[in-house]
N, C-alpha and C positions, 0 to 999 in steps of 0.2 A: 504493500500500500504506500501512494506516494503523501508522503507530508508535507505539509506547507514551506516549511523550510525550503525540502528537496523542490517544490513548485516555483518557490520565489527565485531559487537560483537558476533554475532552468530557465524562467523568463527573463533574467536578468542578463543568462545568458546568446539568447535570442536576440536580443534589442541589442547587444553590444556587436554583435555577427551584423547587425545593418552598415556597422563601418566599413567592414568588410567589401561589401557591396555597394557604396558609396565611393571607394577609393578606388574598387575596379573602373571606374568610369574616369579615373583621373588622367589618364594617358589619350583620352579621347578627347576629352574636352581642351586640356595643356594644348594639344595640335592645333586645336582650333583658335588658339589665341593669339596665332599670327606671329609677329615679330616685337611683340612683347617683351623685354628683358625679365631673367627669371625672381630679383628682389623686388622691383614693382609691381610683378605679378605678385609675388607675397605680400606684399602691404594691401594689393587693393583687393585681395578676395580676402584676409583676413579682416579688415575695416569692412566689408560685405558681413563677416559670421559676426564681428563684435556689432555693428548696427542693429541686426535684428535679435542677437542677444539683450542689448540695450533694452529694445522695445519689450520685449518679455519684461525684461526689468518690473520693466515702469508699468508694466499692464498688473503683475503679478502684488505690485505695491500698490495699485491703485484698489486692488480688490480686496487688499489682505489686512488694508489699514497700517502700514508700517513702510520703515525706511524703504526706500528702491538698492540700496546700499549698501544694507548692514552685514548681508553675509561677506564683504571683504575684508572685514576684519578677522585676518588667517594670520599662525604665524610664520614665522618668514621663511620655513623651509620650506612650505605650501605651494609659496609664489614661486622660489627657486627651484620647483621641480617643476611646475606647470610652463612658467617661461622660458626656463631651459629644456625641458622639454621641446615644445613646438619648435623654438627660433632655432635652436640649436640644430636639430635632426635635421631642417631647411637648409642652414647654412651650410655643413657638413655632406648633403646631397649634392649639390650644389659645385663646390669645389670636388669630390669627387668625379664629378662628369664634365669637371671642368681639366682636369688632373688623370683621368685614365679611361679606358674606352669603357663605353656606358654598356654594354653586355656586361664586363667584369665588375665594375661597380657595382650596378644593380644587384646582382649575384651577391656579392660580400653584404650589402648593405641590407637584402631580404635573408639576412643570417636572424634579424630580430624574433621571428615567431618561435624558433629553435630555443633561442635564448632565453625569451619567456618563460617558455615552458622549463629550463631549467632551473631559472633563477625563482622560479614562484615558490619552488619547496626550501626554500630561506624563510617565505611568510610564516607568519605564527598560524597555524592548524593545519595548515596544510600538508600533502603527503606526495609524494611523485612516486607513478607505478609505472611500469615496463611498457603500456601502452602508451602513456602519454608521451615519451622519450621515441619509439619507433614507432608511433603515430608522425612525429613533427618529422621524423627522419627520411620518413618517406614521402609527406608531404616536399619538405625541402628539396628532396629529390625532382620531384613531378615541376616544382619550380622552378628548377637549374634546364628542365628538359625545354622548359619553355620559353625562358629567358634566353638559350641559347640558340635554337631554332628557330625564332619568331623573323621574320624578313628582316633586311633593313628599315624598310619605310615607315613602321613603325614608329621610328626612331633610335631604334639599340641598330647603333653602326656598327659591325664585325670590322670593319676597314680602317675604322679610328687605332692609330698608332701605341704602342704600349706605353701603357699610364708610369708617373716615376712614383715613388716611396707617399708621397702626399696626397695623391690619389688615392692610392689605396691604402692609407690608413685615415684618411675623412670618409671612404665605406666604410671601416667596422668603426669609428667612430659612429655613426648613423646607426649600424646593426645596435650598439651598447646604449645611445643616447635614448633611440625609443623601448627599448624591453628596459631600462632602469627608469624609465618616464613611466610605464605600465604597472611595474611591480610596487612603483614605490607611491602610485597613485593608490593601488590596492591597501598598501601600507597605512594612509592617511586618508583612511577610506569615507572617516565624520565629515570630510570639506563637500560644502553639497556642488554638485555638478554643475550650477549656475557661473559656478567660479571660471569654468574653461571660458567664459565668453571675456572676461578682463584678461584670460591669459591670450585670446586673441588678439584682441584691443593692442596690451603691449609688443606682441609681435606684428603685430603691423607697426604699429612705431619702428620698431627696430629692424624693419624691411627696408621701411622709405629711410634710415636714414642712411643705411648698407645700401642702397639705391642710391643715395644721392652722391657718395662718395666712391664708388665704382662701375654708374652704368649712366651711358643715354637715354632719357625718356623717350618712349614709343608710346605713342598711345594706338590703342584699338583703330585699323581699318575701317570698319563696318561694324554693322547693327551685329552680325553672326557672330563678333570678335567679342563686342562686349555683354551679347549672351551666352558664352564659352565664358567669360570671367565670371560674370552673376551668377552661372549653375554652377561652376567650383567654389566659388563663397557659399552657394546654400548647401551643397553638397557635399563634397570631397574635402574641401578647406574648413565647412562649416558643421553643421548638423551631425559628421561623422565623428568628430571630435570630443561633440556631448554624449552621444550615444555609447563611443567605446569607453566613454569618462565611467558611464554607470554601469557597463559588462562587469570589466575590470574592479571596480570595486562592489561590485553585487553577485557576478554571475560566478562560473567555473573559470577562471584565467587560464588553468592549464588545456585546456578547450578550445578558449578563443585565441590562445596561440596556436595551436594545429590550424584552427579553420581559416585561420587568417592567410592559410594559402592558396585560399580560393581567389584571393585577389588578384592576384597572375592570373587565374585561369579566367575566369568571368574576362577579364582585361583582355587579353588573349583571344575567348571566344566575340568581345564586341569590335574587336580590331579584323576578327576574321568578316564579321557581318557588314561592316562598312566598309572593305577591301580595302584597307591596310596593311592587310598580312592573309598570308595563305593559308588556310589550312595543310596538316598534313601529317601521318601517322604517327611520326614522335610527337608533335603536339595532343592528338589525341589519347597517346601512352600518358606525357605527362600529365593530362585532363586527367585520366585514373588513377594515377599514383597520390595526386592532390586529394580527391573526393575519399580515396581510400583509407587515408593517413589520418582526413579529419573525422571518418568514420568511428576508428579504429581510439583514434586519442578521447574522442567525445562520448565511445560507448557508455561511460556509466550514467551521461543524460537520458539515456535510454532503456537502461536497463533497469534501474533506478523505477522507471514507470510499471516496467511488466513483472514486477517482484509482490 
């Protein structure tokens, strides 16, 4: 019989798996953003998730009788993992595909859901069992299958020159900075979820001012350009952010690190649907090894129910 408990985390783990599927779309949208530089692009989709954060604010105050406000009073390692978190894992992508060819990067830097899942049995109650460990293993697998196979036009160049030392350690810098942003969100699990929208707020701050001292301003071509930015602020930059905010600290984390390598795939299968990328038998191998992995690591959400 399932208990409420086991009920709550299950859905908590559900709604946190929506980032998952929110950030598959981030490589499609990204495209579409024309010639955009990539710290402008992070100030204005993250000023897009902190605005309609904001408005929750103030709606949520306006109903509730109280400050719009007051949950920002955290203490300071709250913010320094929330801020460091986002800005960090941006910056650190960022220079890695700027530093070594973006098949290899990506690869090192989708080390996170692995790490996860390791690093969560340091949490207090928690336990790591053999499934969760060769769940992500094979996940990660079906991930490398895809990240390597996938066309150029996607974007991931095989033909980009090999990357030096700083490349590739700003990927596992990325792979470290987000599974310690995850776990340690878990960690200070009291801070309510409304928080990620100031920890938006100040990363966009500190996009535009990384923008202002390293890039040209490009603004959007067209109307399609600056609706590619508005769906990554509500989506992929936005709403995905709160959602894994409350997995993470509600649902199974060891979980939504395996499933989290659905996001290659789903990315993958919507880059095949808009002819960006081909389909093709290893892709389709790795498509199984993914769905397998998150099977396989998520079993006890499931069995949990038929007991």
């Amino acid at each position: 019989m399932t208990t409420p408990a086991q009920t709550a985390t299950r859905r908590a783990t559900m709604i946190g798996s929506i980032a998952v599927l929110l950030w598959a779309t981030l490589a499609l949208f990204t495209s579409s953003t024309g010639a955009v530089p990539p710290f402008q692009l992070m100030a204005m989709t993250f000023a897009i998730a902190f605005l309609f954060a904001a408005l929750k604010w103030m709606r949520d105050a306006s109903l509730q009788g109280r400050s719009a406000f007051a949950f920002l009073r955290q203490p300071w390692p709250v913010w320094a993992i929330g801020i460091g978190g986002l800005f960090l894992y941006h910056l650190f992508y960022f220079v890695a595909l700027d530093h070594a060819p973006a098949v290899e990067a990506s690869l090192i830097a989708y080390l996170w859901p692995l790490l996860i899942v390791l690093f969560s049995a340091l949490l207090p109650g928690e336990k790591l069992y053999w499934q969760h460990v060769v769940g992500a293993l094979i996940g990660m697998g079906g991930a490398v299958v895809l990240l390597v196979y996938r066309t150029p036009s996607d974007g991931l160049d095989a033909s980009q020159p090999v990357g030096d030392m700083l490349g590739y350690g700003a990927a596992v810098a990325c792979a470290f900075t987000w599974s310690i942003y995850s776990v340690l969100s878990r960690r200070f699990g009291s801070a309510p979820t409304d928080l990620v929208g100031a920890f938006c707020g100040v990363t966009a701050l500190l996009g535009f001012i990384s923008h202002l001292l390293v890039e040209t301003t490009v603004w959007p071509a067209d109307l399609w350009e600056w609706l590619a930015i508005l769906a990554l602020g509500l989506g992929p930059v936005g709403a995905a952010f709160f959602v894994w905010d409350y997995g993470v600290k509600k649902g199974d984390i060891k979980a939504l690190g395996a499933i989290s390598y659905a996001s290659p795939l789903i990315s993958t299968l919507l880059l095949i649907l808009t002819g960006k990328a081909e389909g093709t038998f290893a892709i389709l191998l790795g498509c199984l090894a993914i769905v397998g992995g998150a099977v396989l690591a998520a079993r006890d959400l499931y069995l949990k129910r038929s007991r």
